[in-house]
C-alpha positions in Angstrom: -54.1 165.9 10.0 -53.5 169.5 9.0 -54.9 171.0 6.1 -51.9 172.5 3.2 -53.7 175.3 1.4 -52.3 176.3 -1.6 -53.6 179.0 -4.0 -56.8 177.6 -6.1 -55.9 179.1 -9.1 -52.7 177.4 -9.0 -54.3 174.1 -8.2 -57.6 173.8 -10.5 -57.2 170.3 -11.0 -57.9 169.7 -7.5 -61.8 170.9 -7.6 -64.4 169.6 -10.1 -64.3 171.5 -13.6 -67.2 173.9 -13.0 -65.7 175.0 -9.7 -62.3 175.3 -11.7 -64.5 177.3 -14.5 -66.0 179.7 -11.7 -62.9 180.4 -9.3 -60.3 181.3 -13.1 -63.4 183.9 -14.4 -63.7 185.2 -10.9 -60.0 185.6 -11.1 -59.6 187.2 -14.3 -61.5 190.1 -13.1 -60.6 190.0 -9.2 -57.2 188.6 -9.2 -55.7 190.1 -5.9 -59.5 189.3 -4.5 -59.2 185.6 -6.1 -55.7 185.5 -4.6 -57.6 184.9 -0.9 -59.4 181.7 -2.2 -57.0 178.6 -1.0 -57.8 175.3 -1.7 -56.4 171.7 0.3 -56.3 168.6 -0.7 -58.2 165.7 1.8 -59.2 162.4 2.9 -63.2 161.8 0.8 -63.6 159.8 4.2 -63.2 163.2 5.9 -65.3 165.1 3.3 -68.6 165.3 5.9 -68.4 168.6 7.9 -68.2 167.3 11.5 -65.7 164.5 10.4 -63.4 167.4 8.7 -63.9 169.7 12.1 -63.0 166.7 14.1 -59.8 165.7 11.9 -58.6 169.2 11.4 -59.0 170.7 14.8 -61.1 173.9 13.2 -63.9 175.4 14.6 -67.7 174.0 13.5 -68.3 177.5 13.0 -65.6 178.0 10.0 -67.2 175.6 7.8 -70.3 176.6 5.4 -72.6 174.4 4.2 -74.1 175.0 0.9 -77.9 173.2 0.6 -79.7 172.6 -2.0 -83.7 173.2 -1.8 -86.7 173.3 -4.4 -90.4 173.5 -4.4 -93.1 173.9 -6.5 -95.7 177.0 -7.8 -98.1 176.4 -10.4 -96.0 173.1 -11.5 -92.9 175.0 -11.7 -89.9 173.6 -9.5 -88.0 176.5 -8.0 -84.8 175.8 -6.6 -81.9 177.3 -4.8 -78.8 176.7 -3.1 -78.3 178.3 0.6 -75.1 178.8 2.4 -75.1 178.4 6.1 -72.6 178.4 8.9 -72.3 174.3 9.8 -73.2 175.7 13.6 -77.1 176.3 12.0 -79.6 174.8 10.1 -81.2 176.6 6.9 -84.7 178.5 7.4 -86.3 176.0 5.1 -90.3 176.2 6.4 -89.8 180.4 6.7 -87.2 182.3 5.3 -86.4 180.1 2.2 -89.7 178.8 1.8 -91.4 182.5 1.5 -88.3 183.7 -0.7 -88.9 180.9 -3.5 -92.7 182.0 -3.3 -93.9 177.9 -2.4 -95.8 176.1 -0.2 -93.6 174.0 0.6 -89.8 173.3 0.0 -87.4 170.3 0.9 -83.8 170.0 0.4 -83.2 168.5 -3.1 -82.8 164.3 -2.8 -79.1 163.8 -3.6 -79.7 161.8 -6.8 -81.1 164.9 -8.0 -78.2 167.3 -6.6 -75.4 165.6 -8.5 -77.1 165.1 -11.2 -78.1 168.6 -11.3 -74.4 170.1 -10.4 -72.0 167.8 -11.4 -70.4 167.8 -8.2 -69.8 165.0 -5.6 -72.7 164.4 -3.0 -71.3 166.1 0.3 -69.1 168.1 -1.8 -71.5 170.3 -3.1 -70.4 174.3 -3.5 -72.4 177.4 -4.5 -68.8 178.1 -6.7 -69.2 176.6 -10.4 -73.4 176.1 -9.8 -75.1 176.8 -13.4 -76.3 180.7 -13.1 -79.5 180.0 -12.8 -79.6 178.9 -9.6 -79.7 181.5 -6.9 -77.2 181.1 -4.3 -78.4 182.8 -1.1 -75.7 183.2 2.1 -76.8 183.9 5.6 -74.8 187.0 6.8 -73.3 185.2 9.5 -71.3 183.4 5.8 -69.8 186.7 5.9 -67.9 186.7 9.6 -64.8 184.9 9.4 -63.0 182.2 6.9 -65.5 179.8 5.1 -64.2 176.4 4.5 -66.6 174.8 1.3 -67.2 171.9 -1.1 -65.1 172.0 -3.9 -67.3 169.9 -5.9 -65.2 166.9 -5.0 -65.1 165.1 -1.9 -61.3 164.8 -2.3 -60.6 168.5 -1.4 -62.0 171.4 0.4 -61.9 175.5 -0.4 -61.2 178.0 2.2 -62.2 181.5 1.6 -63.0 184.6 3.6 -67.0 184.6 3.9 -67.4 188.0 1.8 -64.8 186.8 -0.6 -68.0 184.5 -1.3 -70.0 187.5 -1.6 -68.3 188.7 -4.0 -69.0 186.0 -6.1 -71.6 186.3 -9.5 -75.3 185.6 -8.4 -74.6 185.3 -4.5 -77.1 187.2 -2.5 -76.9 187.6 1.3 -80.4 187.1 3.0 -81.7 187.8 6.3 -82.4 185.2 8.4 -81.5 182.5 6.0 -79.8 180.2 8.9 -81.5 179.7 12.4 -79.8 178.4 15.7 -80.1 174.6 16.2 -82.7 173.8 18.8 -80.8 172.3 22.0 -80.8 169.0 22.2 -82.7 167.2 24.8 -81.3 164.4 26.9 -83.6 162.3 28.9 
């Protein structure tokens, strides 16, 4: 199966209504920018990253996964969401840990990440989040396309990484995403 892209602004109704909200105020103010953000319709049994890769033919590296993690300081829960390259793994016990100033941090249980976004578990996109949530991209986000969530599991965006960038409240951070360990076979 081959993805269709069309324009997003064109096709809002294909991506939850926050994502829809995001990409049109985006686009009031960056239109020929917003132009580059494309949006395809596909299979929710195909909406998991390695199932999509392996159904499309595209590279691991072209899709970004957004993450959503929270700890705790002082009985506060601090959260954010962290966009990686799908060929690494968020810095959770460094990097993201010691930038939400906690002990300890685990990826939001996905009750807790719909309820909190609106969006579709495994569908999940740092477009349309509320604004208080930081959104955090490793820079590696920014070399090349980035396929997303769309808040849906029935579609998928595709944007150049620093098109996300661009994007209200997005910070890029350092050593956000680390290299997978290799797997051992025995």
């Amino acid at each position: 199966m081959t993805p269709t892209w069309t324009p997003a602004l064109e096709n809002t109704h294909l991506v939850a209504p926050s994502v829809a909200a995001s990409i049109m105020a985006f686009g009031a103010h960056n239109p020929d920018i917003a132009s580059r953000i494309l949006v395809s319709e596909i299979d929710p049994a195909h909406a998991d990253t390695e199932v999509l890769t392996r159904e499309w033919g595209t590279a691991l590296f072209d899709s970004v996964n957004c993450v959503l993690v929270a700890g705790r300081r002082h009985g506060v829960e601090r959260l954010a969401a962290c966009c990686v390259r799908a060929t690494t793994r968020a810095n959770v016990n460094h990097t993201i840990k010691r930038r939400l100033d906690v002990r300890k941090c685990s990826f939001l249980h996905m009750e807790a990440a719909v309820e909190r976004t609106g969006m579709e578990y495994g569908a999940i996109t740092p477009l349309g989040l509320d604004s208080s949530w930081p959104v955090w991209l490793d820079p590696l986000v920014l070399g090349g396309p980035a396929i997303i969530g769309s808040g849906l599991r029935t579609s998928k965006i595709r944007l150049p990484g620093t098109v996300l960038a661009l994007f209200p409240g997005v910070e890029v951070v350092e050593h956000l995403a680390i290299e997978p360990a290799p797997s051992v076979r025995h």
